[in-house]
TIZAVEX-691680 format. One record per atom (N, C-alpha, C, O): residue in three letters; x, y, z. Coordinates in steps of 0.05 Angstrom, whole numbers, plus 32768, in hexadecimal, padded with zeros to 4 digits. Each point is the difference from the previous one (the first is absolute). Example, Ala and Ser with C-alpha at 12.3 -4.5 7.8 and 13.67 -1.06 7.14 Angstrom:
ALA81087F8E809C ALA7FEE80188000 ALA801280188000 ALA80158000800D SER7FE480157FE5 SER801080188001 SER7FF18016800E SER800A80168004 
***
This chain:
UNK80117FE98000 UNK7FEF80178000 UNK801280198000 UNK80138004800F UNK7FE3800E7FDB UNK800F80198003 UNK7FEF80158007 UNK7FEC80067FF3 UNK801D80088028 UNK7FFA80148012 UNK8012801C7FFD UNK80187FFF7FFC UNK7FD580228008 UNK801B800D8003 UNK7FEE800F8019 UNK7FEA800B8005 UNK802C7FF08006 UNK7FF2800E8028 UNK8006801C7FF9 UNK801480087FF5 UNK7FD480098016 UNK7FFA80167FF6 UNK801880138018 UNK7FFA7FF78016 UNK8019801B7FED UNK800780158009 UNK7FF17FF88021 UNK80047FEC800E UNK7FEF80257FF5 UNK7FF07FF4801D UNK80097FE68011 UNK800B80008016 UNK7FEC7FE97FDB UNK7FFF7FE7800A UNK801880018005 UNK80027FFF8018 UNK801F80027FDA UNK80167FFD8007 UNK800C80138015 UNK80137FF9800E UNK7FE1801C7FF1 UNK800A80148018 UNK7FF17FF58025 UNK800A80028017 UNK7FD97FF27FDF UNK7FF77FF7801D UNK80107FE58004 UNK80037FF78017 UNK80077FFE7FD4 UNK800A7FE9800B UNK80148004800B UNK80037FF58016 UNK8012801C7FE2 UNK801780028010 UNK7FFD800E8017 UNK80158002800C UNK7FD5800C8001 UNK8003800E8017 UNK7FE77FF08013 UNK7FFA80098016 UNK7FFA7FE27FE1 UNK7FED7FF18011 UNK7FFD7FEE7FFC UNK800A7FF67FEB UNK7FE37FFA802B UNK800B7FDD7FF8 UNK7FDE7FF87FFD UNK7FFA7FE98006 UNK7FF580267FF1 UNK7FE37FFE7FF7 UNK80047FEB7FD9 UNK80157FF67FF8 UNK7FE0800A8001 UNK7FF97FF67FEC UNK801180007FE7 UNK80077FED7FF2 UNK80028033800B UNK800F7FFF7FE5 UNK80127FF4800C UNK80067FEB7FF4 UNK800C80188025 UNK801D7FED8003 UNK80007FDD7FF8 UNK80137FF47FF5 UNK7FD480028013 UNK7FF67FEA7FF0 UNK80067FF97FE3 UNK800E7FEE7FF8 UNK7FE480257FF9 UNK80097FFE7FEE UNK801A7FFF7FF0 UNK80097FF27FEE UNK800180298023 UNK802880017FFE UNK80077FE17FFA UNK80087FF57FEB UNK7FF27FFD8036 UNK80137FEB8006 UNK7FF17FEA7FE2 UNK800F7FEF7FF7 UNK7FDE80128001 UNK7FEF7FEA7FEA UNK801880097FE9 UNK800A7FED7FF5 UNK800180318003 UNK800E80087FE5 UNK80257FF5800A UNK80107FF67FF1 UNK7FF38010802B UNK80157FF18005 UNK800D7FE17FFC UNK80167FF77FFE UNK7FCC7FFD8001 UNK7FF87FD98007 UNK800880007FDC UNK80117FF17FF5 UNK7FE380208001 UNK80007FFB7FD8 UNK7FE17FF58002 UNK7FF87FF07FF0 UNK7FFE8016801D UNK7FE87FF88005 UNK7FF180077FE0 UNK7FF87FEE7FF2 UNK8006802D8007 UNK7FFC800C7FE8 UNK801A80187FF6 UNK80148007800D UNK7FE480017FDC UNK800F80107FF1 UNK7FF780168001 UNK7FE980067FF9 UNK8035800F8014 UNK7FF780158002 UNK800680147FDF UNK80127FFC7FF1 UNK7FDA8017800C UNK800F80127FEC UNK7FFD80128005 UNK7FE980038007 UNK802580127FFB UNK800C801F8004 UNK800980137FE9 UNK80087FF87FEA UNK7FF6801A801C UNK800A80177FED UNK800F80118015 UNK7FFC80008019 UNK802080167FD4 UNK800B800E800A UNK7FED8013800F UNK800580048017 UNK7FE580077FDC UNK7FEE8012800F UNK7FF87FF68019 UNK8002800F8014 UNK7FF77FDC7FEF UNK7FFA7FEF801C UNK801780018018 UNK7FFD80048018 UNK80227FF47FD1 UNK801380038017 UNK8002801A8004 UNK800680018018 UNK7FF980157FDF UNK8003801D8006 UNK7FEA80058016 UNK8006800A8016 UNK7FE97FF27FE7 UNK7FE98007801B UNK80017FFB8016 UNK7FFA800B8015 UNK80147FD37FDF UNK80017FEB8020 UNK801B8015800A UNK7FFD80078018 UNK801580017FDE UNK8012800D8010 UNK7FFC801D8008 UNK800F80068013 UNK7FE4800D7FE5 UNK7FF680168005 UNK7FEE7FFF8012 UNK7FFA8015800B UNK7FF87FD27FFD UNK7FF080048014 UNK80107FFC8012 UNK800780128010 UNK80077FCA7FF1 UNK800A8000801E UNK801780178002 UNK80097FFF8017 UNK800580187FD6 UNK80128014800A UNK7FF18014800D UNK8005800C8015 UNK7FEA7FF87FDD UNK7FF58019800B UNK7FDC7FF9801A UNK7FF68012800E UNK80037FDE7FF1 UNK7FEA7FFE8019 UNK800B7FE98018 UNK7FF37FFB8014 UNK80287FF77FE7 UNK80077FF08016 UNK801A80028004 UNK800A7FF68014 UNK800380167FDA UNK80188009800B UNK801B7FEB7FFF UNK80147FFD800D UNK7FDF7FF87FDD UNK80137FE57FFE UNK802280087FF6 UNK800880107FF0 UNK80007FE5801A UNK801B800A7FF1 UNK80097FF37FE3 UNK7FF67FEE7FF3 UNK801D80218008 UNK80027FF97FDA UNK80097FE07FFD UNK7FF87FF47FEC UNK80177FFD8027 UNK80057FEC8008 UNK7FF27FE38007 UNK80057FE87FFD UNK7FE98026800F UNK7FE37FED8004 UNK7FEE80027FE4 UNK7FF67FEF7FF0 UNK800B80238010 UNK7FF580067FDF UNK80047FF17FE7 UNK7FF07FF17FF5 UNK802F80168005 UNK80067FED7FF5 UNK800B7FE27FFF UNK800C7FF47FEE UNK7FEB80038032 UNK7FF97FDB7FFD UNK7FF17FFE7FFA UNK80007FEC7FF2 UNK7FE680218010 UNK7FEA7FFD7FFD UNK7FF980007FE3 UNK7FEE7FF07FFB UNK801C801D7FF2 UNK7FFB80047FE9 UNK800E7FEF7FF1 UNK7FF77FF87FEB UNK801F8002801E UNK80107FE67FF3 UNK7FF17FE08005 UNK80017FEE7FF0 UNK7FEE8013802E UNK7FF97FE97FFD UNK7FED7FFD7FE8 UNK80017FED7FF0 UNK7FED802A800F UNK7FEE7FFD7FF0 UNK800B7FFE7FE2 UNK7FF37FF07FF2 UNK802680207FFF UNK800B7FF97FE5 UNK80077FE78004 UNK7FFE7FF47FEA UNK800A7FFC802A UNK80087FE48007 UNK7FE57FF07FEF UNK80037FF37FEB UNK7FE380108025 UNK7FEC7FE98003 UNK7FEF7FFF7FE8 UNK7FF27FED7FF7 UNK801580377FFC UNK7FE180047FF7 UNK800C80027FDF UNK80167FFA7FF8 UNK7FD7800E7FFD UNK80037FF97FE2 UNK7FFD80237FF2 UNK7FE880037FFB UNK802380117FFE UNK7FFE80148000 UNK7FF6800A7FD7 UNK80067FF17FED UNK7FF2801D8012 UNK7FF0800A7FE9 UNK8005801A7FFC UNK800A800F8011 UNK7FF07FFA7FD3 UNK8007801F7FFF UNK7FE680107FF2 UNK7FF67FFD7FE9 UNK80048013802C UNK7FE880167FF2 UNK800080167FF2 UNK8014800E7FFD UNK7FD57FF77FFA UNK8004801C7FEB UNK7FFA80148015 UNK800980177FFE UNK7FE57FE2801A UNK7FF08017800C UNK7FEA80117FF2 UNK7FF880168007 UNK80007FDF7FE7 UNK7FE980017FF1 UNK7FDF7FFC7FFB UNK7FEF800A7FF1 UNK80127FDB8029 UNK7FDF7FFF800A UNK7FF7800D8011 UNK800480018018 UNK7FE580127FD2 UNK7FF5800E801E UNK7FDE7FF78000 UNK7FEC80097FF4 UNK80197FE18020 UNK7FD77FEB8005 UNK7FF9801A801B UNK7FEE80117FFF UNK80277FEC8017 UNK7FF2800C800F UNK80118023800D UNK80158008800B UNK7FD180037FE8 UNK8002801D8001 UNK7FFE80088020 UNK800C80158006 UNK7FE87FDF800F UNK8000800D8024 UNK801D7FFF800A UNK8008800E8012 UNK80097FE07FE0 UNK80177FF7800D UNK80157FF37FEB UNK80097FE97FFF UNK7FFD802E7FEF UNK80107FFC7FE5 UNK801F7FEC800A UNK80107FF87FEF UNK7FF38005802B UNK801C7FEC800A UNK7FF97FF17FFB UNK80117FF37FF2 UNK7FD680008011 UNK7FF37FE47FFA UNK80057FEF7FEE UNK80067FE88001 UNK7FF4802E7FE0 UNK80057FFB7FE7 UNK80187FE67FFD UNK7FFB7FE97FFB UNK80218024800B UNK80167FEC8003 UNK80027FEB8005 UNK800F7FEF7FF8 UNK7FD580128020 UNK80017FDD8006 UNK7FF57FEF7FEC UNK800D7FEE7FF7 UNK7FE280168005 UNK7FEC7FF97FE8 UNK80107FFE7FE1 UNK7FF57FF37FEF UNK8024801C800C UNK800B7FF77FEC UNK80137FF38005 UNK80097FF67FEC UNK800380068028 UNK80117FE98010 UNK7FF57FEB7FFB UNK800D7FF17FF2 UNK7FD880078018 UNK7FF27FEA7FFF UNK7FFF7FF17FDD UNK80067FEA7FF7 UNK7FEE802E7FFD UNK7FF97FFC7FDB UNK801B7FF57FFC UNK80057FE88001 UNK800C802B7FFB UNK80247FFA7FF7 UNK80017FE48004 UNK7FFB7FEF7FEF UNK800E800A8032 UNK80017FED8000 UNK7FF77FE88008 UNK800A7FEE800E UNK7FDA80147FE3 UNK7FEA7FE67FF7 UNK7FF87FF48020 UNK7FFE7FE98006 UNK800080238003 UNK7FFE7FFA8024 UNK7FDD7FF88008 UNK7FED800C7FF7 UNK80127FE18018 UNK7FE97FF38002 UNK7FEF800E8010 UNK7FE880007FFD UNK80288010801B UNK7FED800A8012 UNK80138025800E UNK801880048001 UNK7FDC80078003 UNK800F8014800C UNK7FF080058021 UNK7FE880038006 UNK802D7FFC800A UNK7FFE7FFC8026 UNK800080258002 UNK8013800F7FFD UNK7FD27FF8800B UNK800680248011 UNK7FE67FFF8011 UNK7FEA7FF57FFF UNK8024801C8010 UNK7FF080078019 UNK7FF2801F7FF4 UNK7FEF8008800F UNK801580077FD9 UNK7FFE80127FF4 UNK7FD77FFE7FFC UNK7FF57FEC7FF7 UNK8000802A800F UNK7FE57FFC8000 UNK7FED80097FE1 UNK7FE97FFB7FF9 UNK803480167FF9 UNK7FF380007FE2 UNK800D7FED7FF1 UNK7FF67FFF7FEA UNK80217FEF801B UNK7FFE7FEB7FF6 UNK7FF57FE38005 UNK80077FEC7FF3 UNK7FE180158029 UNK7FF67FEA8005 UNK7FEA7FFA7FFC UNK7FF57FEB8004 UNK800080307FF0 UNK7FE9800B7FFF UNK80007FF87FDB UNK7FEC7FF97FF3 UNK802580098006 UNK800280017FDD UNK7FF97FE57FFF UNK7FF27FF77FEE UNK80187FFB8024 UNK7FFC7FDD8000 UNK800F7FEE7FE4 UNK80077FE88000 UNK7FFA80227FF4 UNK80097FF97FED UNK800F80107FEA UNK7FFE80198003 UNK80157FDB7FE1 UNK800380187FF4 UNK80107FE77FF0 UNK80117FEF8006 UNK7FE080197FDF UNK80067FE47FE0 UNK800E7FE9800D UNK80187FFB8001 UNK7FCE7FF7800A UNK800A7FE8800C UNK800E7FF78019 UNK7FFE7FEA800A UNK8012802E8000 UNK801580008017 UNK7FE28001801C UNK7FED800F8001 UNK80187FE2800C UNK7FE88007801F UNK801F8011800D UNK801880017FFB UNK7FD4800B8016 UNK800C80168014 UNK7FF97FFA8018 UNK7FE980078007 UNK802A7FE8800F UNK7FF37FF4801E UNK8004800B8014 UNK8013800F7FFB UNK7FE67FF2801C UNK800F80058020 UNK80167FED8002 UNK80017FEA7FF6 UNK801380238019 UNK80107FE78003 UNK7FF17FE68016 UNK80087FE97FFD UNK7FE7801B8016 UNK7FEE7FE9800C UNK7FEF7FF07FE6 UNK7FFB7FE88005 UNK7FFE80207FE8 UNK7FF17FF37FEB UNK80257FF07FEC UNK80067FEA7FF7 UNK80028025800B UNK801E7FF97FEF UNK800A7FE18012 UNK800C7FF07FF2 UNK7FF1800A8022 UNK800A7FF7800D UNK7FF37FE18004 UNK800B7FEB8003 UNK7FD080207FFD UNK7FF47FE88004 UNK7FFE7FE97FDF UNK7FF67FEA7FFA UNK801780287FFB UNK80027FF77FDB UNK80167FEE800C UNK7FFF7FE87FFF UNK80168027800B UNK801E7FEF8007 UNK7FF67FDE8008 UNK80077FEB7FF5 UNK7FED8019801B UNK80007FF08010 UNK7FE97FEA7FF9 UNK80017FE98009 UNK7FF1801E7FEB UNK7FED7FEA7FED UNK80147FF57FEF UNK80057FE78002 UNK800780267FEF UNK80157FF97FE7 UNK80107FE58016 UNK7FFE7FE77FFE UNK800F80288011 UNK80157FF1800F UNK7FEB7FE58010 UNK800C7FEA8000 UNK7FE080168008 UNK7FFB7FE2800C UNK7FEB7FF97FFD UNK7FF17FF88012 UNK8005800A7FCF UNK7FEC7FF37FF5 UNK800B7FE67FF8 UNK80177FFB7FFB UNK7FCD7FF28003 UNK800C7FEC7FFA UNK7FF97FEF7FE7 UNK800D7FEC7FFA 
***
């Protein structure tokens, strides 16, 4: 399964041990495939520099694990679906780019879109109970 964890979900995972960290540890396992875009890694590090204070160091393990695990894509920055929250956009062509089955946000105009050409748009608690059917069905 190809997933791209929306900005959000990766920032709560690393600072709480609620749900998206779940998911973390599922992209850690190879559980699924992650895909990312440079725009994604730029955010994920602009947030944790500037609202947690992370240092450039922590930063960049953090972003290395993720060029490590995940499968990275390149955008035009050119979809614009949703006009309330034009950052959004990125994810949504992250997802298109790279042919991704589902996209994980806690984001409320992308959960609300529910969908978008085929891609579903989940909570990571909905992302998770998918995991886990997948993993011990029989």
């Amino acid at each position: 399964m190809k997933v791209v964890l929306d900005t959000n979900v990766i920032v709560s995972a690393l600072i709480a041990r609620g749900t998206p960290y779940y998911c973390l540890l599922a992209l850690k396992h190879k559980i699924f495939a992650l895909i990312y875009s440079k725009e994604i890694i730029d955010e994920l590090s602009e947030v944790l520099e500037r609202k947690f204070r992370w240092s450039e160091d922590e930063i960049n393990k953090t972003v290395s694990f993720i060029q490590q695990i995940g499968h990275q894509v390149e955008t035009t920055g050119t979809l614009q679906v949703i006009e309330a929250d034009p950052d959004d956009n990125i994810i949504i062509e992250t997802a298109m780019i790279g042919e991704a089955d589902l996209i994980v946000s806690g984001d409320r105009h992308l959960i609300k879109m529910g969908q978008y050409e085929g891609i579903e748009v989940v909570t990571p608690a909905e992302f998770l109970k998918r995991l886990f059917s997948i993993l011990f069905s029989t």
